[in-house]
N, C-alpha and C positions, 0 to 999 in steps of 0.2 A: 579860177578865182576862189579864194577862202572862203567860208560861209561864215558870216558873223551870228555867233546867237548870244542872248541876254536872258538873265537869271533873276526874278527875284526885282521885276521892272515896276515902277509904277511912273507918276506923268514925268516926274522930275529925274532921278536916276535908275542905274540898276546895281546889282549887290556883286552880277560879276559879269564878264562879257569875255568872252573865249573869240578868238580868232585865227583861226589855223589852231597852232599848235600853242598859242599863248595865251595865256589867261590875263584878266586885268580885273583888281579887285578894287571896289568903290573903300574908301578911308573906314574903317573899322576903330570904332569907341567904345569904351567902356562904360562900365553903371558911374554916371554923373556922380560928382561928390564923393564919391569912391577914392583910396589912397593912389598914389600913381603907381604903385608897385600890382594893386589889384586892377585898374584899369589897363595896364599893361597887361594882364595874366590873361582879362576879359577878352581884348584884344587877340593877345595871339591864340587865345579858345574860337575863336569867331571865323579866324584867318585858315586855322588848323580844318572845322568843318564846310568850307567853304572851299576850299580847295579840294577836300576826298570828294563832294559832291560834282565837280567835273573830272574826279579820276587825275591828280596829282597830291602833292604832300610838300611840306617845308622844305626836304630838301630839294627840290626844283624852284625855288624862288631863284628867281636872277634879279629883282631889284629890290629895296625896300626904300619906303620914304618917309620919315619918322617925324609928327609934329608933335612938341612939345610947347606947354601953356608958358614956362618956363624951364629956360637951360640949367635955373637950378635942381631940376628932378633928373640931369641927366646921368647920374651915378645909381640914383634907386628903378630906373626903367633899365638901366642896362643891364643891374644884377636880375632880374626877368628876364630880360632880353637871353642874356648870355647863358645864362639856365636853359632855355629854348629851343637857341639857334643850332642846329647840328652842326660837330664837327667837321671838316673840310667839305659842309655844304654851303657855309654863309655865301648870304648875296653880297652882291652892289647896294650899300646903303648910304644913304644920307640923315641927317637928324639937324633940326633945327626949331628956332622957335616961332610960334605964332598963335595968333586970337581965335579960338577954336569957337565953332559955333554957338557954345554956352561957355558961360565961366568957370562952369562944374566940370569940363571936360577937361582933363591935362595930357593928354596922349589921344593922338591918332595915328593909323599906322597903315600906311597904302601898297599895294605890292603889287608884282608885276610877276607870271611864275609860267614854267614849261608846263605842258602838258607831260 
């Protein structure tokens, strides 16, 4: 049996939770009020050390899950995004819209990644 451990815990979530050989990262936001272009940058800085911290990198993402405040930002997160994403490593992604826990928030960005 796999061992699960958790990163970064407190009562409600944790920041990352590795199992076997997969990692799963809790939804990563940027500085509130922030342009979506800088909340997206914020985001993938977050996602970026959070991931060397259990010994993987962007290119082992196998999925991404992308919320946006609205699908109107979805042209200035991509040009981030696609700056980013390594070539012939991008994941499985999804993008969509939704009510993010503040109104300041326009991007969240959840991923799922190899070890």
């Amino acid at each position: 049996m796999s061992e699960i451990k958790r990163y970064h815990s407190n009562q409600r979530m944790s920041q990352i939770v590795t199992h076997g050989d997969t990692i799963y990262l809790a939804g990563q936001v940027g500085t509130a009020g922030a342009s979506v272009a800088q909340q997206t940058q914020d985001c993938l800085d977050q996602i970026d050390a959070l991931l060397a911290e259990v010994g993987s990198d962007k290119t082992r993402i196998l999925q991404t899950v992308i919320w946006l405040h609205s699908m109107d930002d979805f042209a200035e997160m991509n040009g981030v995004w696609d700056a980013w994403a390594p070539e012939g490593h991008t994941p499985a992604r999804a993008c969509g819209e939704a009510k993010l826990a503040k109104p300041e928030f326009t991007v969240e960005i959840i991923v799922t990644a190899a070890k």
